[in-house]
C-alpha positions as CSV (number, residue, x, y, z in Angstrom):
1,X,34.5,10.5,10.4
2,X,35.8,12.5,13.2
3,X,33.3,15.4,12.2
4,X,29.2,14.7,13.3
5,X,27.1,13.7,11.2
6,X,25.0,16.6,12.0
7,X,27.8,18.6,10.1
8,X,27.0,17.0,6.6
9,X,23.4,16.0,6.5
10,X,20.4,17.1,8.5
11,X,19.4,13.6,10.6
12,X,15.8,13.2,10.9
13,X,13.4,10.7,11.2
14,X,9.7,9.6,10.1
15,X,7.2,10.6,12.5
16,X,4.5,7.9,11.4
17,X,7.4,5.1,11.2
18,X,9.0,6.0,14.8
19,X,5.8,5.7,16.8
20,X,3.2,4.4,14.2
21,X,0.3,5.9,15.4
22,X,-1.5,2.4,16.4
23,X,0.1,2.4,19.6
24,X,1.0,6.2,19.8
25,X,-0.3,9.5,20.2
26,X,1.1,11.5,17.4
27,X,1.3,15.0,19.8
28,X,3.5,12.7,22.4
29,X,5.5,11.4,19.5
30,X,5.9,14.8,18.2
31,X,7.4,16.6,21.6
32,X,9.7,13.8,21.7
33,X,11.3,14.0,18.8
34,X,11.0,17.7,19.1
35,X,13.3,17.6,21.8
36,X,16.1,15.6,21.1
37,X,18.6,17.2,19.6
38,X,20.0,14.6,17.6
39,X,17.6,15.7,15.1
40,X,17.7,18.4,12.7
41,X,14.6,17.2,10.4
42,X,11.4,15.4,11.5
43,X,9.1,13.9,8.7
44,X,5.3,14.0,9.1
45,X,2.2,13.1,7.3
46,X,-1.4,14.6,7.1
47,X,-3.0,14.6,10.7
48,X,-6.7,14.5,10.5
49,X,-7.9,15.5,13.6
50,X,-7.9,19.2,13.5
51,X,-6.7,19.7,17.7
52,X,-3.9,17.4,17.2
53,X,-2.9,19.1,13.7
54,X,-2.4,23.0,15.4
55,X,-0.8,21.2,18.6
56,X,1.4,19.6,16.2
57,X,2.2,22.8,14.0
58,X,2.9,25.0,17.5
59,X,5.2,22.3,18.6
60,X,7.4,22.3,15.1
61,X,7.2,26.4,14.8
62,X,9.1,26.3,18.1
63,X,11.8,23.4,17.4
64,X,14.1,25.1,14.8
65,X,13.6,21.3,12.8
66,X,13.6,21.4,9.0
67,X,9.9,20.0,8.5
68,X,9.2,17.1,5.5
69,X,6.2,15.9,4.9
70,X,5.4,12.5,3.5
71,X,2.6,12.4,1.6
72,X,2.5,8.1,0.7
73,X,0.4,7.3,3.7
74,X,-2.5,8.8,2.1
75,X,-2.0,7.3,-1.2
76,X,-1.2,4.5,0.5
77,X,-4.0,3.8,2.9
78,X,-7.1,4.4,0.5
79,X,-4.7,2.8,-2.2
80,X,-4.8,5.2,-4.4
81,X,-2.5,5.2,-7.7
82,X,-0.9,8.5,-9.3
83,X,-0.1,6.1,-12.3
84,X,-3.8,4.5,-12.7
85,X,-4.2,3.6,-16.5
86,X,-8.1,5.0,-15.7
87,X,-7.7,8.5,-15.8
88,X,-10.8,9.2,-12.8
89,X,-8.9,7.1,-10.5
90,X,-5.7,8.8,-11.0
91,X,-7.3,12.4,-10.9
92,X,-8.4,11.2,-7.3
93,X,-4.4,10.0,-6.7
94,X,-3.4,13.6,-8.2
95,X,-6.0,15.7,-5.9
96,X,-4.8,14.2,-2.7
97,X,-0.9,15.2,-4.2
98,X,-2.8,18.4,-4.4
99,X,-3.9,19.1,-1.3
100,X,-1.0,17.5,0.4
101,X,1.1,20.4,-0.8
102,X,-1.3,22.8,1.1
103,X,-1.5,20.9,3.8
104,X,2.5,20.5,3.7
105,X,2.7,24.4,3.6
106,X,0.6,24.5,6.3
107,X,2.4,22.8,8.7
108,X,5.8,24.4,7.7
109,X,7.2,22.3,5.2
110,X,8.9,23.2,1.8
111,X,7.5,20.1,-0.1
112,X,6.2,16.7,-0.6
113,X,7.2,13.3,-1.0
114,X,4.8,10.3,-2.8
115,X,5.0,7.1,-4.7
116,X,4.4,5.8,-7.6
117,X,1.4,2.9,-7.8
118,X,1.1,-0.5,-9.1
119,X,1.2,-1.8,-12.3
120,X,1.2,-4.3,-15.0
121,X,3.6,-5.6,-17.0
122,X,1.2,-5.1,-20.5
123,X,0.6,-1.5,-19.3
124,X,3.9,-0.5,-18.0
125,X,4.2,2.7,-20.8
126,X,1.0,3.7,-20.3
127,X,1.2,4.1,-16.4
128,X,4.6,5.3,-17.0
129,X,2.7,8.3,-19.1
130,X,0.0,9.1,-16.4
131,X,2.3,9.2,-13.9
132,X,4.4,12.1,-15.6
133,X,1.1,13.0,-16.0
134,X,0.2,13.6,-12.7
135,X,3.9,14.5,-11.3
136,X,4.1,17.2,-13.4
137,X,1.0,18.5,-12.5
138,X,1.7,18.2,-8.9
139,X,4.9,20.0,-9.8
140,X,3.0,23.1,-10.9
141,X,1.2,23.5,-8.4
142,X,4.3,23.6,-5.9
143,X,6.2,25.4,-7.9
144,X,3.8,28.2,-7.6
145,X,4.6,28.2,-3.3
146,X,8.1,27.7,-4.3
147,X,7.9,24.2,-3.1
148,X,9.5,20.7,-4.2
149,X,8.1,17.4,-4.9
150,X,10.4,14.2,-4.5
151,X,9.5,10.9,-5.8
152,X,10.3,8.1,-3.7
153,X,11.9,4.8,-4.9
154,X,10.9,1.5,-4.3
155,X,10.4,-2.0,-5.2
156,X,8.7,-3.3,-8.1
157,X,8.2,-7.0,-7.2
158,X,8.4,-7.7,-4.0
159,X,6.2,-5.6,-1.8
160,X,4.6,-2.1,-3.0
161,X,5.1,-3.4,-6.5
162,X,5.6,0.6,-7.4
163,X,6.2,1.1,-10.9
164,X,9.7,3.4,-9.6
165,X,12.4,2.1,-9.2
166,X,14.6,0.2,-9.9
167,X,17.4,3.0,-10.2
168,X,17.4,3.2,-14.1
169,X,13.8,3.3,-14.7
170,X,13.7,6.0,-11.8
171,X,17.0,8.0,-13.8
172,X,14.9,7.6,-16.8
173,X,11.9,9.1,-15.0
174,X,13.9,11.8,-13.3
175,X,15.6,13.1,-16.9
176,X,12.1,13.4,-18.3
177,X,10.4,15.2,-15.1
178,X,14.0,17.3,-15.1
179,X,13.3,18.4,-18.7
180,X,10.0,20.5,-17.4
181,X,10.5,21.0,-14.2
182,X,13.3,21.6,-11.7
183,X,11.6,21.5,-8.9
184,X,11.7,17.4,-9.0
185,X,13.9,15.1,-7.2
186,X,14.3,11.5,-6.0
187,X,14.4,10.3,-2.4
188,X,16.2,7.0,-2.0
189,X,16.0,4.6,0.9
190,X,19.2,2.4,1.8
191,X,16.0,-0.5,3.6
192,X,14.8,-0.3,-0.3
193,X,18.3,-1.4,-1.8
194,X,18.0,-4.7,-1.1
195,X,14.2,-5.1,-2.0
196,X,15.2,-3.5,-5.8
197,X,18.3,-6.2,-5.5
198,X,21.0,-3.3,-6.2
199,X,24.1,-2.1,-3.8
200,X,24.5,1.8,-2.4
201,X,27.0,2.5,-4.9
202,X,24.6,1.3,-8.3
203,X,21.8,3.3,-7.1
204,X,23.9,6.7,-5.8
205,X,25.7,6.8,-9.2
206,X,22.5,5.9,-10.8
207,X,20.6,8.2,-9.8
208,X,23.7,11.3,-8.7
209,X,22.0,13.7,-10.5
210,X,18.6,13.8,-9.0
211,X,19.4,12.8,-5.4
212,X,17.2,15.4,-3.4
213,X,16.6,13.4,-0.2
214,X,17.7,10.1,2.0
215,X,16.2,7.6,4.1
216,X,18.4,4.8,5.9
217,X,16.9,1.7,7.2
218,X,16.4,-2.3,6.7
219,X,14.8,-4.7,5.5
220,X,14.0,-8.7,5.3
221,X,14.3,-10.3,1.5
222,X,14.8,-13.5,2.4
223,X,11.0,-15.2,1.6
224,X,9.3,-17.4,4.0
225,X,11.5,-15.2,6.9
226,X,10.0,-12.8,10.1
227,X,9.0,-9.0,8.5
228,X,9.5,-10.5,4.9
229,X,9.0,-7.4,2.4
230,X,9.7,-2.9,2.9
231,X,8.1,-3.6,6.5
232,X,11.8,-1.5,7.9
233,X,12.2,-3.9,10.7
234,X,15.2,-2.3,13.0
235,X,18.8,-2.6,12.9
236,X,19.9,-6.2,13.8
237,X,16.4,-7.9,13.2
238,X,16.9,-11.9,12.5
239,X,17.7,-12.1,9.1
240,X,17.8,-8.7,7.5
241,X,20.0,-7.3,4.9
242,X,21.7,-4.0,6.4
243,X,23.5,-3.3,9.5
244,X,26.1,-1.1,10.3
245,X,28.4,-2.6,7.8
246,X,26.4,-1.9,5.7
247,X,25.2,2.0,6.3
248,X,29.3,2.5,6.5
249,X,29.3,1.3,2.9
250,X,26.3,3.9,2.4
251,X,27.8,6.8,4.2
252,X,31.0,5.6,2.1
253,X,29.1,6.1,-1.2
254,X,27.7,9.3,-0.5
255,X,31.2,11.0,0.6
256,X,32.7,9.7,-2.7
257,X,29.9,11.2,-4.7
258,X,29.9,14.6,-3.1
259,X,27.0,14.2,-1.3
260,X,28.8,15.7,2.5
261,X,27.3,19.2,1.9
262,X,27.8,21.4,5.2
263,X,26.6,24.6,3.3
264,X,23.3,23.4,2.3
265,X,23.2,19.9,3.9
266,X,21.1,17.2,2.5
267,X,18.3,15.5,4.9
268,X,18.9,12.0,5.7
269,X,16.3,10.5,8.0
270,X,15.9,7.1,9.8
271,X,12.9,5.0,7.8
272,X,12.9,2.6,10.8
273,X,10.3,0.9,13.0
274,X,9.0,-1.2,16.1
275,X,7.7,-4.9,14.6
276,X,5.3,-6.5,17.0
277,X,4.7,-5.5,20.6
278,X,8.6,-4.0,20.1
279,X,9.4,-0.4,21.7
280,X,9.4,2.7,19.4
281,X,11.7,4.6,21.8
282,X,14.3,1.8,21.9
283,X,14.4,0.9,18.5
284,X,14.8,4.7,18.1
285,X,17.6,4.6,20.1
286,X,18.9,1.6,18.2
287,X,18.9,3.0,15.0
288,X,20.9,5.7,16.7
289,X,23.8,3.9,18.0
290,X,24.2,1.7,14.2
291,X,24.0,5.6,13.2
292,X,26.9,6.0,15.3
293,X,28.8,3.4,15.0
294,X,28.6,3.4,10.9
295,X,29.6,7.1,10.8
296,X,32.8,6.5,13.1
297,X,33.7,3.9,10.9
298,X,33.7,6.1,7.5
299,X,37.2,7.3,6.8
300,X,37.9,11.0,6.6
Protein backbone atom coordinates (compact mmCIF):
# COMPACT_ATOMS: atom_id res chain seq x y z
CA UNK A 1 0.00 0.00 0.00
CA UNK A 2 1.46 3.15 -0.90
CA UNK A 3 -0.97 4.96 1.61
CA UNK A 4 0.13 4.51 5.76
CA UNK A 5 -1.27 2.43 7.64
CA UNK A 6 -2.16 5.20 9.91
CA UNK A 7 -4.59 6.22 7.04
CA UNK A 8 -6.92 3.08 7.50
CA UNK A 9 -6.71 1.86 10.99
CA UNK A 10 -5.64 3.52 14.22
CA UNK A 11 -2.19 1.41 15.23
CA UNK A 12 -1.97 0.87 18.82
CA UNK A 13 -0.52 -1.37 21.07
CA UNK A 14 -1.17 -3.14 24.58
CA UNK A 15 0.28 -1.34 27.38
CA UNK A 16 0.53 -4.46 29.85
CA UNK A 17 1.89 -6.73 26.81
CA UNK A 18 4.63 -4.09 25.50
CA UNK A 19 6.33 -3.60 28.92
CA UNK A 20 4.63 -6.28 31.18
CA UNK A 21 4.77 -4.63 34.28
CA UNK A 22 7.23 -7.31 35.97
CA UNK A 23 10.14 -5.61 34.63
CA UNK A 24 8.45 -2.22 33.91
CA UNK A 25 7.09 0.75 35.45
CA UNK A 26 3.81 1.31 33.91
CA UNK A 27 4.13 5.47 34.11
CA UNK A 28 7.63 4.94 32.03
CA UNK A 29 5.89 2.63 29.75
CA UNK A 30 3.06 4.96 29.32
CA UNK A 31 5.25 8.26 28.24
CA UNK A 32 6.87 6.14 25.82
CA UNK A 33 4.30 5.01 24.03
CA UNK A 34 2.73 8.36 24.51
CA UNK A 35 5.22 9.80 22.45
CA UNK A 36 5.80 8.03 19.49
CA UNK A 37 3.83 8.82 16.99
CA UNK A 38 3.41 5.72 15.25
CA UNK A 39 0.62 5.28 17.54
CA UNK A 40 -2.86 6.47 17.34
CA UNK A 41 -4.43 4.03 20.15
CA UNK A 42 -2.70 2.74 23.37
CA UNK A 43 -4.55 -0.13 25.27
CA UNK A 44 -4.47 -0.21 29.12
CA UNK A 45 -5.74 -2.11 31.99
CA UNK A 46 -6.86 -1.31 35.63
CA UNK A 47 -3.84 0.36 37.51
CA UNK A 48 -4.13 -0.17 41.23
CA UNK A 49 -1.99 2.10 42.71
CA UNK A 50 -3.88 5.23 42.93
CA UNK A 51 -0.41 7.90 42.11
CA UNK A 52 0.41 5.90 39.18
CA UNK A 53 -3.38 5.71 37.96
CA UNK A 54 -3.80 10.04 37.81
CA UNK A 55 -0.12 10.16 36.35
CA UNK A 56 -1.18 7.75 33.89
CA UNK A 57 -4.68 9.51 33.05
CA UNK A 58 -2.71 13.16 32.85
CA UNK A 59 -0.31 11.62 30.45
CA UNK A 60 -3.19 10.12 28.01
CA UNK A 61 -5.49 13.55 28.40
CA UNK A 62 -2.49 15.18 26.73
CA UNK A 63 -1.47 12.54 23.88
CA UNK A 64 -4.46 12.93 21.44
CA UNK A 65 -4.42 8.68 21.53
CA UNK A 66 -7.77 6.92 21.20
CA UNK A 67 -7.70 5.08 24.79
CA UNK A 68 -8.90 1.09 25.09
CA UNK A 69 -9.00 -0.51 27.94
CA UNK A 70 -8.57 -4.26 28.38
CA UNK A 71 -10.32 -5.53 31.04
CA UNK A 72 -8.96 -9.65 30.85
CA UNK A 73 -6.13 -9.13 33.13
CA UNK A 74 -8.36 -8.87 36.01
CA UNK A 75 -10.51 -11.71 35.07
CA UNK A 76 -7.57 -13.28 34.32
CA UNK A 77 -5.34 -12.91 37.34
CA UNK A 78 -7.85 -13.80 40.17
CA UNK A 79 -9.30 -16.29 37.47
CA UNK A 80 -12.41 -15.34 37.54
CA UNK A 81 -15.11 -16.68 34.95
CA UNK A 82 -18.05 -14.51 33.33
CA UNK A 83 -19.45 -17.96 32.13
CA UNK A 84 -19.17 -19.88 35.71
CA UNK A 85 -22.05 -22.54 35.72
CA UNK A 86 -22.27 -21.24 39.72
CA UNK A 87 -24.10 -18.27 39.53
CA UNK A 88 -21.99 -16.52 42.86
CA UNK A 89 -18.85 -16.98 41.10
CA UNK A 90 -19.95 -15.54 37.95
CA UNK A 91 -21.65 -12.46 39.72
CA UNK A 92 -17.99 -11.85 41.13
CA UNK A 93 -16.74 -12.22 37.14
CA UNK A 94 -19.71 -9.79 36.14
CA UNK A 95 -18.90 -7.08 39.11
CA UNK A 96 -15.32 -6.63 38.09
CA UNK A 97 -16.92 -6.14 34.16
CA UNK A 98 -18.80 -3.72 36.18
CA UNK A 99 -16.48 -1.65 37.61
CA UNK A 100 -14.06 -1.93 34.81
CA UNK A 101 -16.41 0.16 32.67
CA UNK A 102 -16.11 2.90 35.43
CA UNK A 103 -12.84 2.56 35.73
CA UNK A 104 -12.47 2.54 31.74
CA UNK A 105 -14.53 5.92 31.69
CA UNK A 106 -12.34 7.12 34.03
CA UNK A 107 -9.31 7.01 32.38
CA UNK A 108 -10.77 8.20 29.04
CA UNK A 109 -11.82 5.24 27.30
CA UNK A 110 -15.17 4.54 25.31
CA UNK A 111 -15.30 0.80 26.35
CA UNK A 112 -14.11 -2.53 27.49
CA UNK A 113 -12.73 -5.59 26.25
CA UNK A 114 -13.02 -9.27 28.32
CA UNK A 115 -13.02 -13.00 27.78
CA UNK A 116 -14.96 -15.62 28.12
CA UNK A 117 -13.84 -18.45 30.87
CA UNK A 118 -13.32 -22.00 30.90
CA UNK A 119 -15.46 -24.69 30.45
CA UNK A 120 -16.59 -28.18 30.13
CA UNK A 121 -17.58 -30.07 27.47
CA UNK A 122 -20.94 -31.57 29.58
CA UNK A 123 -21.69 -27.92 30.46
CA UNK A 124 -20.90 -26.14 27.37
CA UNK A 125 -24.93 -24.74 26.90
CA UNK A 126 -25.13 -23.82 30.26
CA UNK A 127 -21.95 -21.66 30.41
CA UNK A 128 -22.91 -20.53 27.05
CA UNK A 129 -26.30 -19.15 28.82
CA UNK A 130 -24.40 -17.37 31.81
CA UNK A 131 -22.26 -15.83 29.78
CA UNK A 132 -24.99 -13.94 27.72
CA UNK A 133 -26.01 -13.65 30.94
CA UNK A 134 -23.44 -11.60 32.21
CA UNK A 135 -22.44 -9.87 28.69
CA UNK A 136 -25.67 -8.53 28.46
CA UNK A 137 -25.63 -7.15 31.66
CA UNK A 138 -22.30 -5.67 31.30
CA UNK A 139 -23.82 -4.25 28.06
CA UNK A 140 -26.46 -2.28 30.09
CA UNK A 141 -24.60 -0.83 32.09
CA UNK A 142 -22.22 0.69 29.23
CA UNK A 143 -24.83 1.48 27.28
CA UNK A 144 -25.96 3.84 29.76
CA UNK A 145 -22.24 5.97 29.39
CA UNK A 146 -22.73 5.41 25.75
CA UNK A 147 -19.96 2.93 25.96
CA UNK A 148 -19.06 -0.45 24.03
CA UNK A 149 -18.07 -3.86 25.28
CA UNK A 150 -16.11 -6.23 22.83
CA UNK A 151 -15.60 -9.83 23.43
CA UNK A 152 -12.35 -11.10 22.66
CA UNK A 153 -11.70 -14.47 20.81
CA UNK A 154 -9.63 -17.17 21.71
CA UNK A 155 -8.66 -20.64 21.92
CA UNK A 156 -10.66 -23.27 23.31
CA UNK A 157 -8.12 -26.16 23.71
CA UNK A 158 -5.00 -25.15 23.75
CA UNK A 159 -4.24 -22.45 26.30
CA UNK A 160 -7.07 -20.13 27.91
CA UNK A 161 -9.43 -23.01 27.01
CA UNK A 162 -12.18 -19.93 26.69
CA UNK A 163 -15.40 -21.10 25.80
CA UNK A 164 -15.26 -18.13 22.53
CA UNK A 165 -14.15 -18.83 19.76
CA UNK A 166 -13.63 -20.65 17.45
CA UNK A 167 -15.12 -18.08 14.76
CA UNK A 168 -18.67 -19.85 14.42
CA UNK A 169 -19.38 -20.34 18.01
CA UNK A 170 -18.20 -16.60 18.48
CA UNK A 171 -20.75 -15.52 15.11
CA UNK A 172 -23.27 -17.57 16.90
CA UNK A 173 -22.59 -15.58 20.12
CA UNK A 174 -22.33 -12.27 18.46
CA UNK A 175 -26.02 -12.80 16.49
CA UNK A 176 -27.56 -13.47 19.87
CA UNK A 177 -25.80 -10.56 21.89
CA UNK A 178 -26.62 -8.41 18.49
CA UNK A 179 -30.28 -9.23 18.83
CA UNK A 180 -30.40 -7.02 22.43
CA UNK A 181 -27.87 -5.06 22.14
CA UNK A 182 -25.87 -3.02 19.69
CA UNK A 183 -23.42 -1.89 21.64
CA UNK A 184 -21.46 -5.50 21.31
CA UNK A 185 -18.62 -6.47 19.10
CA UNK A 186 -15.86 -9.00 18.63
CA UNK A 187 -12.08 -8.26 18.88
CA UNK A 188 -10.05 -10.74 16.88
CA UNK A 189 -6.38 -11.50 17.28
CA UNK A 190 -4.29 -12.66 14.04
CA UNK A 191 -1.53 -14.55 17.25
CA UNK A 192 -4.99 -16.40 18.06
CA UNK A 193 -5.67 -17.74 14.42
CA UNK A 194 -3.44 -20.32 14.63
CA UNK A 195 -4.18 -21.45 18.25
CA UNK A 196 -8.22 -21.86 17.03
CA UNK A 197 -6.54 -23.72 13.82
CA UNK A 198 -8.35 -21.34 11.26
CA UNK A 199 -6.73 -18.86 8.46
CA UNK A 200 -7.39 -14.76 8.36
CA UNK A 201 -9.80 -15.15 5.70
CA UNK A 202 -12.27 -18.01 7.69
CA UNK A 203 -12.41 -15.95 10.75
CA UNK A 204 -12.77 -12.21 8.93
CA UNK A 205 -15.71 -13.59 6.80
CA UNK A 206 -16.82 -15.50 9.77
CA UNK A 207 -17.17 -13.08 11.88
CA UNK A 208 -17.60 -9.67 9.10
CA UNK A 209 -20.42 -8.60 10.73
CA UNK A 210 -19.31 -8.05 14.27
CA UNK A 211 -15.66 -7.10 13.73
CA UNK A 212 -15.36 -4.03 16.25
CA UNK A 213 -11.63 -4.26 17.01
CA UNK A 214 -8.05 -5.97 15.92
CA UNK A 215 -5.01 -7.29 17.48
CA UNK A 216 -2.04 -8.61 15.30
CA UNK A 217 0.58 -10.79 16.76
CA UNK A 218 2.05 -14.58 17.08
CA UNK A 219 2.15 -17.39 18.39
CA UNK A 220 3.88 -21.04 18.99
CA UNK A 221 1.46 -24.25 18.25
CA UNK A 222 3.78 -26.59 17.68
CA UNK A 223 3.74 -28.72 21.28
CA UNK A 224 6.82 -29.66 23.12
CA UNK A 225 8.38 -26.09 21.29
CA UNK A 226 9.84 -22.61 23.23
CA UNK A 227 6.54 -20.20 24.22
CA UNK A 228 4.22 -23.17 23.38
CA UNK A 229 0.45 -21.78 23.71
CA UNK A 230 -1.27 -17.57 23.34
CA UNK A 231 2.16 -16.52 25.19
CA UNK A 232 2.48 -13.70 21.79
CA UNK A 233 6.08 -14.37 21.49
CA UNK A 234 7.55 -11.62 18.82
CA UNK A 235 7.78 -11.65 15.22
CA UNK A 236 10.39 -14.17 14.04
CA UNK A 237 10.50 -16.31 17.33
CA UNK A 238 11.88 -20.09 16.54
CA UNK A 239 9.08 -21.85 15.48
CA UNK A 240 6.04 -19.59 15.42
CA UNK A 241 3.21 -19.48 13.04
CA UNK A 242 2.96 -15.77 11.62
CA UNK A 243 5.40 -13.50 10.21
CA UNK A 244 5.14 -10.90 7.81
CA UNK A 245 3.81 -13.25 5.14
CA UNK A 246 1.60 -13.86 7.02
CA UNK A 247 0.13 -10.28 8.45
CA UNK A 248 0.25 -9.35 4.43
CA UNK A 249 -2.30 -12.20 4.05
CA UNK A 250 -4.17 -10.48 7.10
CA UNK A 251 -3.93 -6.93 5.93
CA UNK A 252 -4.98 -8.64 2.48
CA UNK A 253 -8.23 -10.05 4.11
CA UNK A 254 -9.25 -6.99 5.69
CA UNK A 255 -8.97 -4.74 2.47
CA UNK A 256 -11.11 -7.32 0.58
CA UNK A 257 -13.73 -7.21 3.31
CA UNK A 258 -14.01 -3.50 3.52
CA UNK A 259 -12.44 -3.22 6.65
CA UNK A 260 -9.77 0.06 5.17
CA UNK A 261 -12.05 2.72 6.84
CA UNK A 262 -10.24 6.32 6.74
CA UNK A 263 -13.53 8.09 7.92
CA UNK A 264 -13.98 6.22 11.10
CA UNK A 265 -10.91 3.89 11.17
CA UNK A 266 -10.86 0.70 12.95
CA UNK A 267 -8.17 0.16 15.89
CA UNK A 268 -5.66 -2.47 15.21
CA UNK A 269 -3.11 -2.88 17.86
CA UNK A 270 0.16 -4.91 18.31
CA UNK A 271 -0.70 -8.00 21.03
CA UNK A 272 3.06 -8.60 21.12
CA UNK A 273 5.63 -9.29 23.88
CA UNK A 274 9.37 -9.69 25.30
CA UNK A 275 9.74 -13.76 26.23
CA UNK A 276 12.50 -14.21 28.76
CA UNK A 277 15.13 -11.56 29.76
CA UNK A 278 14.18 -10.16 25.90
CA UNK A 279 13.86 -6.24 25.43
CA UNK A 280 10.27 -4.64 25.41
CA UNK A 281 11.57 -1.63 23.46
CA UNK A 282 13.21 -3.81 20.74
CA UNK A 283 10.64 -6.18 20.21
CA UNK A 284 8.48 -3.10 19.99
CA UNK A 285 10.39 -1.95 17.40
CA UNK A 286 10.28 -5.34 15.75
CA UNK A 287 6.79 -5.68 15.59
CA UNK A 288 7.08 -2.35 13.84
CA UNK A 289 9.29 -3.05 10.96
CA UNK A 290 7.06 -6.73 10.11
CA UNK A 291 4.30 -3.90 10.48
CA UNK A 292 6.02 -2.26 7.73
CA UNK A 293 7.19 -4.52 5.69
CA UNK A 294 3.59 -6.57 5.60
CA UNK A 295 1.78 -3.24 4.77
CA UNK A 296 4.19 -2.39 1.75
CA UNK A 297 3.59 -5.62 0.50
CA UNK A 298 -0.43 -5.41 0.28
CA UNK A 299 -1.38 -4.40 -3.15
CA UNK A 300 -3.33 -1.17 -3.70
Amino acid sequence: MKDPIQKYFQVGTIQWMTHPPVSYSVADSVKTICCDEYFGAFEITHIADEETREKVKRMLEQSHLKVCYGAQPRLLGPKLNPNHIDEEERKKAEAVLLDSIDDAEYMGAKGIAFLAGKWEPETKELAYAQLLKTTRAVCDYAAKKGMMVELEVFDFDMDKAALIGPAPYAARFAADMRMTHNNFGLMVDLSHFPTTYETSKFVVQTLRPYITHFHIGNAVVKQGCEAYGDQHPRFGFPESANDTEQLVDFFTVLKEEGFFQKENPYVLSLEVKPWADEDGDIILANTKRVINRAWALVED
